[in-house]
C-alpha positions in Angstrom: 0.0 0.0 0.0 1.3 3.5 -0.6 -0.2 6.6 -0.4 0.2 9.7 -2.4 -1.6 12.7 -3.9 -4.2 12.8 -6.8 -3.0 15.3 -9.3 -5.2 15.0 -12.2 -8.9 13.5 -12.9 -10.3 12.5 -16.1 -12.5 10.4 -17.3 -12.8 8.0 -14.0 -9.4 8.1 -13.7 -7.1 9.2 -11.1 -3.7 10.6 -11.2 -1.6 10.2 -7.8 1.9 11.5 -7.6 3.7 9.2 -5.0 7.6 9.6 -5.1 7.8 11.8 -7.6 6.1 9.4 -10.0 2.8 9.2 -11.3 0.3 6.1 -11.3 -3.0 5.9 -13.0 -5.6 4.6 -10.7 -9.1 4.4 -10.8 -11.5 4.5 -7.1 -12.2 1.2 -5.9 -15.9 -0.1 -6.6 -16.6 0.6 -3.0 -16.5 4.5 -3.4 -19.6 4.3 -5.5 -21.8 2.7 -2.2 -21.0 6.1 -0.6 -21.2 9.3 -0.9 -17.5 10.1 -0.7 -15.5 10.3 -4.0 -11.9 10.9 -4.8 -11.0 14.6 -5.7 -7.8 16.3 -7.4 -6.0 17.6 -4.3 -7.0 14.7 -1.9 -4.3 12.5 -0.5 -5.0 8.8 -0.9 -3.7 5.3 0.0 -3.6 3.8 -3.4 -2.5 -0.2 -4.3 -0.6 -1.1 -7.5 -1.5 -3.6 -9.5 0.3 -3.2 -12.6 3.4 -1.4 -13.0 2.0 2.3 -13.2 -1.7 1.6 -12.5 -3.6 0.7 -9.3 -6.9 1.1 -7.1 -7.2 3.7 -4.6 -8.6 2.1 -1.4 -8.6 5.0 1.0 -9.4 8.9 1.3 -7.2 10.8 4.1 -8.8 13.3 5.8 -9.1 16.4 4.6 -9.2 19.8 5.4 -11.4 21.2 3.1 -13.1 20.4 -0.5 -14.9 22.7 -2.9 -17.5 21.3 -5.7 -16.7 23.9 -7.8 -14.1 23.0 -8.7 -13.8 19.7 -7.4 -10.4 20.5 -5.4 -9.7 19.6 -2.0 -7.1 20.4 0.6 -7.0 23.9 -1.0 -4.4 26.1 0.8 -5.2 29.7 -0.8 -7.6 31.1 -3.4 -6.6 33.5 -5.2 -9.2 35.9 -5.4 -9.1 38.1 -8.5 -11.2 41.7 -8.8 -10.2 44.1 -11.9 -10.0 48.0 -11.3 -12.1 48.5 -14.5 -13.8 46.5 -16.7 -15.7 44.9 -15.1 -16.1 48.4 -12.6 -14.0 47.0 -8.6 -16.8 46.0 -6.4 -15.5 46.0 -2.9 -18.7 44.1 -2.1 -18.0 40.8 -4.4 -14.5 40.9 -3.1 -15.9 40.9 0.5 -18.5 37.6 -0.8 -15.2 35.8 -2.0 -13.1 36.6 1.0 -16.0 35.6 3.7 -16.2 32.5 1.6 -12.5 31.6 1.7 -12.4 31.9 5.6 -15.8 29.8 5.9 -13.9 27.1 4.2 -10.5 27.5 6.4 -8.5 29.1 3.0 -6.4 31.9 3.2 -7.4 34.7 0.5 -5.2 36.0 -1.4 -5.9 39.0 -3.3 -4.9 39.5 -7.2 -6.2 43.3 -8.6 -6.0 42.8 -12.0 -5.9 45.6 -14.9 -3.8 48.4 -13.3 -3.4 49.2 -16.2 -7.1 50.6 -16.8 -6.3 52.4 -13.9 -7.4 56.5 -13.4 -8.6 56.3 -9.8 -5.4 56.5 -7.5 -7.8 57.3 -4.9 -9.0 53.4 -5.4 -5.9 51.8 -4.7 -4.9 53.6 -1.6 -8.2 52.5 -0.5 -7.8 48.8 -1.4 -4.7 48.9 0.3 -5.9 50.7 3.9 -9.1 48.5 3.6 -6.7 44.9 2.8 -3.3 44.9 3.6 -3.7 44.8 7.2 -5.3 41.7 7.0 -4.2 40.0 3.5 -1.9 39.4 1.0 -2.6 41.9 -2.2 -0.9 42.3 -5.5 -1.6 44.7 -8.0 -1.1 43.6 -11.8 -2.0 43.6 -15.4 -2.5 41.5 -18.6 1.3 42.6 -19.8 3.0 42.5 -15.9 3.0 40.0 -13.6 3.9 41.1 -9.6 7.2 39.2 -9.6 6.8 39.0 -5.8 3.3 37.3 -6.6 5.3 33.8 -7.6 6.6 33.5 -4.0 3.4 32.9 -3.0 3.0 29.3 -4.3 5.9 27.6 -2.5 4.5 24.8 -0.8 0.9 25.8 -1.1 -2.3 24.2 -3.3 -3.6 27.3 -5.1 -7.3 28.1 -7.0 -8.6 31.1 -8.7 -11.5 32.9 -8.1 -13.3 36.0 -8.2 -15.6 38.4 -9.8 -16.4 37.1 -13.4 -14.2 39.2 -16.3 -11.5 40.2 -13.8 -8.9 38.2 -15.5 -8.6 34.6 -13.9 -7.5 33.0 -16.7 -5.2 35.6 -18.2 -3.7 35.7 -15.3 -3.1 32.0 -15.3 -2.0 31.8 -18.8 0.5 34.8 -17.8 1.8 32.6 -15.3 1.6 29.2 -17.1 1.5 30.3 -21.1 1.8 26.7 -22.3 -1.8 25.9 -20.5 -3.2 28.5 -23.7 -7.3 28.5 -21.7 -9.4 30.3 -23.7 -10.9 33.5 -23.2 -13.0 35.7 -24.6 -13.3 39.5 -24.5 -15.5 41.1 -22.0 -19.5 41.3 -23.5 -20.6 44.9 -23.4 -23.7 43.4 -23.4 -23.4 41.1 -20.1 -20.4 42.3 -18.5 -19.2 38.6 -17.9 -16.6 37.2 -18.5 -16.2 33.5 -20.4 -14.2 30.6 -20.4 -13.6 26.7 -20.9 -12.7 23.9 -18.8 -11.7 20.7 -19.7 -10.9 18.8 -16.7 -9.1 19.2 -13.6 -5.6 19.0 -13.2 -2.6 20.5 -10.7 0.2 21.6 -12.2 3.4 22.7 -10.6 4.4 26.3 -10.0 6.9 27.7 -8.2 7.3 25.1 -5.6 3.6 24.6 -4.6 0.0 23.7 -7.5 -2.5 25.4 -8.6 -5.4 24.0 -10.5 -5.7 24.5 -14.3 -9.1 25.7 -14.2 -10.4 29.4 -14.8 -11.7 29.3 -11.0 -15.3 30.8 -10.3 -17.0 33.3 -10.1 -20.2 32.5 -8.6 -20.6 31.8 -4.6 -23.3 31.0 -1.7 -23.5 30.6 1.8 -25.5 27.8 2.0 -23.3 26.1 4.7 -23.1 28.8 7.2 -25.6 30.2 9.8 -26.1 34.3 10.1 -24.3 34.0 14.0 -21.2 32.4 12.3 -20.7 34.6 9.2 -18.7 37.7 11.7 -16.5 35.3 12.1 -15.7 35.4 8.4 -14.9 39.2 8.9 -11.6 38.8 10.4 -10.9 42.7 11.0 -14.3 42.5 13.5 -12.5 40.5 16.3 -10.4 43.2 17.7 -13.2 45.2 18.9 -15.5 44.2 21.8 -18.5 44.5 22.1 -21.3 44.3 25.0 -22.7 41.2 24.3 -20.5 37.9 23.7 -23.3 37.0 21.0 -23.5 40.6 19.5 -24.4 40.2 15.7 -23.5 43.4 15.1 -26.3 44.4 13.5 -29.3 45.7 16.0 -27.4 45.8 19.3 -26.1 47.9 21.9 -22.8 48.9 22.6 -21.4 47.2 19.1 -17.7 47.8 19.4 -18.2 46.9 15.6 -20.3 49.5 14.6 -18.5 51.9 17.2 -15.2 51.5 15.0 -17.1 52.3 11.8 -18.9 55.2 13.1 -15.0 56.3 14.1 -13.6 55.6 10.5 -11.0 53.0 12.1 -12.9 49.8 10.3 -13.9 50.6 6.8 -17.8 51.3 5.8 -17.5 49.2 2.8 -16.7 46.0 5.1 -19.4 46.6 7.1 -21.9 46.9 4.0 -20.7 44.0 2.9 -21.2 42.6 6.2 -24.5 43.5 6.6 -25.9 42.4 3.3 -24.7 38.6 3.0 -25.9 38.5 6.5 -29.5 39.7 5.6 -29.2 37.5 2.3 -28.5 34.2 4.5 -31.5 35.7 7.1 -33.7 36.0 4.4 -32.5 32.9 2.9 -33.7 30.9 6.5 -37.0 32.6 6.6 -37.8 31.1 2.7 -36.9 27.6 4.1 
């Protein structure tokens, strides 16, 4: 028995790197009684039956999966938001963020097309509002952040973010030979477009990321209204009255305290406030 990492999935088959080699393996017939099923990222006991082929017989634990796309054991997302085209929405950055710390991921943030930029007043914003808490790199379709490659080393990478903010030009920037296709930005729709094949990890800098465009589209349908402040990192410094303040209708909010006093930023707590009522108002439907 060895065990090893699945790298690549395609077509019922599983890739595992074990020892700097790679066996195809497909899931053992068992997988398909439950509900659990191998995913590019997971670490796996696997048994060879052949020279380079074998069964995997076991899932490790993980700490953490996504279905779209089917990664687990994710170590960052790189969350991409453009400065124009599509227009920065502080807002959809704040969805993707909450989202990466719901599902135990460090965000890292990628603003894209600095050079569309005309609003310096923007960045410095971005940067009071972020850097305290996050990683954030500023690029464009013709520059790459050079200090953006250190942040692979050792880590499982995924793109996301807002749709038309550059995912997968960034990734073919930084891996030209994966050649995803894109498409312009429709004036019509203001999305962005793109194609995926399969799944697959490929080696950057150290560390993987997944060969996927990422995406763009996120819920909350795992996390409760009293849990999502916790997903707002830059609320736990302040105190508030109540241990089970919500910061939304309560006394004494050290939260709301520190906005009033321009020391936490209004946009965060917009943000805040609106997934909040949108997972509410999601409760009261069901």
């Amino acid at each position: 028995m060895q065990t090893g990492k699945i790298i690549k999935a395609l077509s019922g088959f599983y890739y595992v790197e074990s020892n700097k080699k790679v066996y195809e393996t497909r899931a053992r017939g068992r997988f398909r009684k439950t509900a659990e099923s191998p995913l590019v990222g997971d670490y796996v006991e696997f048994q060879i039956e052949n020279v380079d082929e074998g069964y995997i017989t076991a899932i490790l634990p993980r700490k953490n999966s996504l279905n779209r796309p089917p990664v687990a054991n994710i170590d960052q997302l790189l969350l991409t938001a453009s400065l124009k085209s599509p227009d920065f929405s502080f807002y959809l950055l704040d969805r993707f963020i909450a989202y990466s710390e719901a599902n135990d991921i460090n965000p890292v943030l990628i603003v894209t097309k600095n050079d569309l930029n005309d609003n310096d007043t923007l960045i410095e914003e971005i940067k009071r509002v972020y850097t305290p808490m996050y990683e954030v790199y500023f690029t464009d379709k013709d520059h790459i952040n050079e200090d953006l490659k250190d942040v692979f080393d050792g880590k499982l990478s995924v793109l996301a973010g807002q749709s038309g903010a550059g995912k997968s030009t960034l990734l073919n920037t930084l891996l030209p030979h994966l050649d995803l296709k894109t498409d312009e930005i429709s004036n019509a729709l203001n999305r962005g477009k793109h194609t995926t094949r399969h799944v697959e990890l490929i080696s950057i800098d150290g560390g993987f990321i997944a060969d996927t465009p990422g995406f763009a589209t996120i819920d909350f349908l795992n996390i409760d209204k009293y849990n999502i402040k916790f997903c707002f990192i830059d609320f736990n410094q302040y105190n508030c009255k109540f241990r089970e303040c919500l910061h939304i209708n309560e006394p004494k909010c050290g939260v709301k305290a520190a906005v009033e006093s321009g020391e936490l930023a209004q946009s965060r707590y917009d943000s805040y406030v609106k997934i909040y009522n949108e997972i509410d108002h999601r409760k009261e439907r069901y």
